[in-house]
N, C-alpha and C positions, 0 to 999 in steps of 0.2 A: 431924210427919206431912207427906208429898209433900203438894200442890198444884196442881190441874190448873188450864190458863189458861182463864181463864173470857170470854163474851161480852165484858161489860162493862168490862172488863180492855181489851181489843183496843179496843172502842170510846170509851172513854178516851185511847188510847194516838194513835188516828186522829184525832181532834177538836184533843188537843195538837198535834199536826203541822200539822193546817190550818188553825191559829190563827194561824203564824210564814207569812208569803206568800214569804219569799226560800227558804222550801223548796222551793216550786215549780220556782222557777231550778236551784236544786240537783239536785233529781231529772231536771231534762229535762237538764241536762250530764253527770250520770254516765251516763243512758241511754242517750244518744246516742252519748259518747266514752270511760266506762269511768270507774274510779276515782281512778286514778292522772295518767291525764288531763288532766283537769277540777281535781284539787285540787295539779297542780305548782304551787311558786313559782318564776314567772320569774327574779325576782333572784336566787335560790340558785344556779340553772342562770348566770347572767351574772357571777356573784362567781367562781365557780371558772372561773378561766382555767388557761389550758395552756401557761402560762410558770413555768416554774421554778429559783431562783438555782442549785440543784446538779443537776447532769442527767449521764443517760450516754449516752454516744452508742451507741445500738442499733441497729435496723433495721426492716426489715417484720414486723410483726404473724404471727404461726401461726394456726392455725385448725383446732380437736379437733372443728368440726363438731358430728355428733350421737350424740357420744360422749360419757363423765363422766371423761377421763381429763388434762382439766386439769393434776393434780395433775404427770404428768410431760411435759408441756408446758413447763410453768412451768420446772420444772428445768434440762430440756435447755436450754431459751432461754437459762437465765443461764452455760450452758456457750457456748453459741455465742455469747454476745456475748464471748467471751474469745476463741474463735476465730477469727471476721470481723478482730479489732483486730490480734490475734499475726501472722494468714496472710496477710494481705490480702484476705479472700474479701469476699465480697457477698450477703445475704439467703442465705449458708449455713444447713441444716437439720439437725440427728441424726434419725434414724430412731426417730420414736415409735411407730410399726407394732412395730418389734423389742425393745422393751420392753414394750409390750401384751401379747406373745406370750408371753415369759417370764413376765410377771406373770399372766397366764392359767395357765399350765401350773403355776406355782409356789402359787398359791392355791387349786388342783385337789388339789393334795396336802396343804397347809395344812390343809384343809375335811376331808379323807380322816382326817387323820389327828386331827384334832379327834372326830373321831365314833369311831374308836378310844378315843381316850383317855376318851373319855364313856360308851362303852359298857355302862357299870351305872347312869348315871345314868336317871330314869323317861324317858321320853319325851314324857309331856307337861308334866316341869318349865321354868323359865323359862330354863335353860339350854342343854337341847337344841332347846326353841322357838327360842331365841336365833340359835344355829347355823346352824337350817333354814331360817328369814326369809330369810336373803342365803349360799345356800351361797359365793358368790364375786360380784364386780362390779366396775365401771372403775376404782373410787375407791379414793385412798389416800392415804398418809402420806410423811413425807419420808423417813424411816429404812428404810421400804418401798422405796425407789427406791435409797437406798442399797444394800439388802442386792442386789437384781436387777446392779445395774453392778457391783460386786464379784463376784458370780459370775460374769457374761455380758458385761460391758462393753459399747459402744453401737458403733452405724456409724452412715454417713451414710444420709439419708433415701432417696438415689438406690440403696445395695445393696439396702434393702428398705424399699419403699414405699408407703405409705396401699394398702389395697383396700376392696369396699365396704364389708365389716364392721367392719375399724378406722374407719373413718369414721360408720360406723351400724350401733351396737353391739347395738341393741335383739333382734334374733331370733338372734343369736350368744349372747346373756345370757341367754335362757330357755331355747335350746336348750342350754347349761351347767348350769344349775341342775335342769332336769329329770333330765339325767344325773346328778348329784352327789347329787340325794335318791334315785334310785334305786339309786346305788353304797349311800348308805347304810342303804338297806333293808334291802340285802344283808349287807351288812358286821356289822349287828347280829344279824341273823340267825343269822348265821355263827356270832355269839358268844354265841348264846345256847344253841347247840345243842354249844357247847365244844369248837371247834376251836382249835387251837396260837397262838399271834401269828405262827410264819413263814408257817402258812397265811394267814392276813391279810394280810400281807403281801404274800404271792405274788397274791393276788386284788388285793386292792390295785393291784399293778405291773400288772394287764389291764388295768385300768380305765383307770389314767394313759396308758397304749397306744393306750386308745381317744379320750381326750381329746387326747393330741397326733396324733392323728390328724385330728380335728374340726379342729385348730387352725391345720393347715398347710391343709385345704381354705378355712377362710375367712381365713388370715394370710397364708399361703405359709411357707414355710420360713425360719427364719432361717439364712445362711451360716455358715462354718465359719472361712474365710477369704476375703478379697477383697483387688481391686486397691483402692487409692485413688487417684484421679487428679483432679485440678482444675487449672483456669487460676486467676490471681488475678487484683485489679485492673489490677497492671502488666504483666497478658497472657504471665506466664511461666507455662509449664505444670511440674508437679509430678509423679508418679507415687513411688507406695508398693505393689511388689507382695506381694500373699497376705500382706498383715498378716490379725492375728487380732481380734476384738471388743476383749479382753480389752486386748492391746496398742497398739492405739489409741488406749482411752481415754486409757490409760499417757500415751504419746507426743505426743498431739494435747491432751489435752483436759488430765491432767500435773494433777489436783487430787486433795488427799487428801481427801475426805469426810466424814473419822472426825475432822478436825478441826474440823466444822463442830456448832453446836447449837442444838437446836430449842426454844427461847425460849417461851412461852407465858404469856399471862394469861385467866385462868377464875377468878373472882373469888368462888367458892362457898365457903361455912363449913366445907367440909371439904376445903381447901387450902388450907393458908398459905402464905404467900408465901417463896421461899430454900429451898427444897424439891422432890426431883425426881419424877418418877409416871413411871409404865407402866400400861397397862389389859390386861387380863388378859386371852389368846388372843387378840388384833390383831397384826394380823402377814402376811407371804404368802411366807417364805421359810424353811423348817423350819430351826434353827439359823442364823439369817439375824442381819441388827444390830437388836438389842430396842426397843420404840420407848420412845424416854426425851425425858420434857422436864422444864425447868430454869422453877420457876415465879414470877413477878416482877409488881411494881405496872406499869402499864401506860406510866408516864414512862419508866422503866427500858430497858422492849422500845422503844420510840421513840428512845431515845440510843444502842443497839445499832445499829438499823437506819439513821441519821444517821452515825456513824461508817463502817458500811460503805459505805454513798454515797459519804460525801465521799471515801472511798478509791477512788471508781471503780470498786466492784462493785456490782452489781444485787444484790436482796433477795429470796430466795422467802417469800412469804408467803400464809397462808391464814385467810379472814375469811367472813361470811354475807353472800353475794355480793347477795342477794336483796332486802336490808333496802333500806328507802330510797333507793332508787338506781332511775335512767333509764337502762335498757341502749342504749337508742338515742342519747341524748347523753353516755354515757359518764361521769355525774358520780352520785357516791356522795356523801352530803351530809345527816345529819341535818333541817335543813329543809327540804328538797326539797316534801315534801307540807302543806299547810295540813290537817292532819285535823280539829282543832279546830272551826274555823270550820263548815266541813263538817257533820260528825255528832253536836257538839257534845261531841267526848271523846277521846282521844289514844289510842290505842292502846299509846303507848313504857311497857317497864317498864326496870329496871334491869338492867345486864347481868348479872348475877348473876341476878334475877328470870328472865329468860329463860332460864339453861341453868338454872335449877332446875325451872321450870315449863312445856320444851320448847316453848319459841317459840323458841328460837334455836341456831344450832352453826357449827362450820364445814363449810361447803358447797363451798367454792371455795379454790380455790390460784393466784395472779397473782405478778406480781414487782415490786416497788418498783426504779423506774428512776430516779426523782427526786423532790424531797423542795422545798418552796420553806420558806426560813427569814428570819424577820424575829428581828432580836434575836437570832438563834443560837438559835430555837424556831419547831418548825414550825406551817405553815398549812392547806397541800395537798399532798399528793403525787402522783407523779406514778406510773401504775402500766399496767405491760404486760398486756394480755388475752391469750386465746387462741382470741377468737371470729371472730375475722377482721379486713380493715379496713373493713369494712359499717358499724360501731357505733364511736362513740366518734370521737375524731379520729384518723381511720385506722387504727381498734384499739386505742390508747390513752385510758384513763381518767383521769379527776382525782377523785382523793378527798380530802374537806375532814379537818382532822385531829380535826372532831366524832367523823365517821365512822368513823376511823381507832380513834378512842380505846371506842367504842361495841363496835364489830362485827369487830376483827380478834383474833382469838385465838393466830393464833403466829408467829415469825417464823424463819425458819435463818440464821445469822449464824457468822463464824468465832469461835473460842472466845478468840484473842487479844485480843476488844474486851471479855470480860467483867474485870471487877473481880478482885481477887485473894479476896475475900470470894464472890463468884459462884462464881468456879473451883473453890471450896473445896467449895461447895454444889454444883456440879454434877459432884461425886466420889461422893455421899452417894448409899446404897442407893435405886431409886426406892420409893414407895408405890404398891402394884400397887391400881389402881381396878377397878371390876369392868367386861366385856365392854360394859356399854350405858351407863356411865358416859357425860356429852356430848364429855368429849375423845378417845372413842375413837371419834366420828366420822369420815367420811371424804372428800376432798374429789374431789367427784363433778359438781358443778353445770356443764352445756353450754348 
């Protein structure tokens, strides 16, 4: 039988507090300065420096602002550091505005056509709840960014550039999703009263009408073709006229995608390890590339990502940006916070514990730029943000590999660094997890 809290209870609870006097101290530093605060440990912040034996030579920091679109941030960057090195450029950009705008328009139909195929199921089951939560948002996956550049390919940031919406995403996101539940008001409507699927469809195609309409008033248009022109560092200028997105990428950026894979550790009882997943309706590109990852002990995704370094490519990776980490000094670090001490109890469970028990996902997508190794085993790494260079040393972070091993969940790596036992296993049908599974997260965190 429940239990209501009683006086006495409370007053017990009061008298042990005021018995310990360094509470005192305690509660006047959290009040004053916050939590996080008051219980940093200095030395953790001092142990991680931002010298590392394997480094890549990148450039200036991005900045997604206040948006959740990290996730192609992160990407593009590890394309551009291949371009600054190849062209000679300098603090060169792609245009993350014109992948925003695809990935809008493309998860407008996703969602559309989600609610079609549900269309008998109740409406107030867990699945069409599911749906309605986030008809669409900033966040995403890596296979998502894939499928968007093989349709649409990328430009530079100067053909189409930041406006306020890309930048601040928030009244462009509910004015989306107001629209998107009320298409699918519609939509079932429709099907309840038993009209055709081409009529659905045909309604359908207004709606999307109307959403690329919303999307050029707060995107702008994306081009069709454009000039490419730059000077480089040694002041010779270039010109490419009326390339296409699509050819660009081809030409400029020259990487196959479909060769790359997305590595992940989720340490739950119902994933073993040498085994691939998909989650089930994730996605933003109807018949797009399915999201598949290849799942391994977490030594394993650390020697993937070490091999790729030392070969001089950056690492996209995505982890729970949020956990124990000082956005303002830029270090992620398991003992960052004394909690113990504090409140007399740690908050940490096991990473397993946390995606079982929703304290933990991934939230965030950055790139592994450098790696520091003693003994041929890493310590900290060294990782690109995409919050500017306000935070961090100049935008760059150092994560301890506590951290690393705790709170990162996946990495994209070329398939050439996996084992031939890997390879084998990342041929194998995935295991389709369900819709709110934790790995079908998205990584969204600004």
């Amino acid at each position: 039988m429940a239990k209501q809290i009683k006086k006495d209870m409370v007053e017990a609870f009061s008298i042990s507090l005021q018995d310990q006097p360094q509470n005192q101290v305690v509660k006047d530093a959290i009040m004053k300065n916050g939590i996080q605060a008051s219980i940093q440990n200095s030395d953790a912040v001092v142990a991680m420096n931002h010298v590392f034996s394997n480094e890549i030579q990148t450039g200036k920091v991005t900045n997604q602002k206040q948006s959740g679109r990290c996730w192609m941030f992160a990407a593009l960057n590890t394309f551009t550091h291949k371009l600054n090195h190849l062209f000679s450029l300098k603090d060169f950009e792609l245009s993350q505005n014109y992948i925003n705008f695809w990935d809008k328009f493309e998860k407008a139909n996703y969602f559309l056509e989600n609610i079609l195929d549900t269309a008998d199921e109740p409406l107030d089951g867990r699945l069409v709840s599911w749906l309605l939560t986030t008809p669409q948002q900033d966040g995403g996956q890596w296979d998502m960014l894939v499928s968007l550049i093989d349709k649409y390919g990328v430009v530079p940031k100067q053909v189409m550039p930041e406006t306020f919406h890309s930048s601040s995403s928030a009244q462009l996101n509910q004015m989306l999703d107001a629209k998107l539940r009320k298409d699918a008001v519609e939509l079932r409507k429709l099907h309840e009263e038993g009209k055709p699927s081409a009529k659905l469809q045909q309604v359908k195609e207004g709606m999307l009408s109307q959403i690329y309409r919303m999307l050029v008033f707060a995107l702008g248009e994306p081009p069709k073709a454009f000039d490419f022109e730059y000077r480089n560092e040694d002041n010779v200028f270039h010109r490419d006229q009326q390339i296409t997105p699509q050819a660009f990428f081809e030409k400029y950026v020259g990487v196959d995608l479909h060769d790359y894979v997305s590595v992940i550790n989720a340490p739950t009882e119902d994933k073993p390890y040498g085994k691939t997943y998909t989650v089930d309706r994730l996605g933003n590109v109807v018949d797009g590339t399915p999201i598949k990852y290849l799942h391994v002990d977490m030594e394993t995704l650390k020697e993937l990502a070490v091999k790729q370094i030392k070969d001089n490519e950056s690492v996209w990776f995505g982890c729970d940006v949020a956990q124990e980490s000082n956005r303002k000094e830029g270090v992620m670090d398991t003992s960052l916070f004394d909690y113990e001490p504090a409140f007399g109890f740690s908050p940490k469970m096991s990473k397993a514990e946390r995606l079982d028990f929703k304290d933990g996902m991934l939230t965030h997508a950055m790139v592994l730029t450098g790696v520091n190794l003693v003994d041929d085993k890493p310590n900290r790494w060294k990782v690109e943000n995409s919050w500017g260079e306000k935070v961090g040393n100049k935008g760059y972070f150092v994560m301890s590999d506590d951290w690393m091993n705790e709170y990162t969940y996946q990495v994209v790596v070329h398939k050439k660094y996996l084992s031939e036992e890997l390879k084998k296993a990342w041929e194998q049908e995935p295991v389709v997890l369900k819709p709110w599974d934790p790995m079908g997260s998205l990584a969204w965190m600004n």
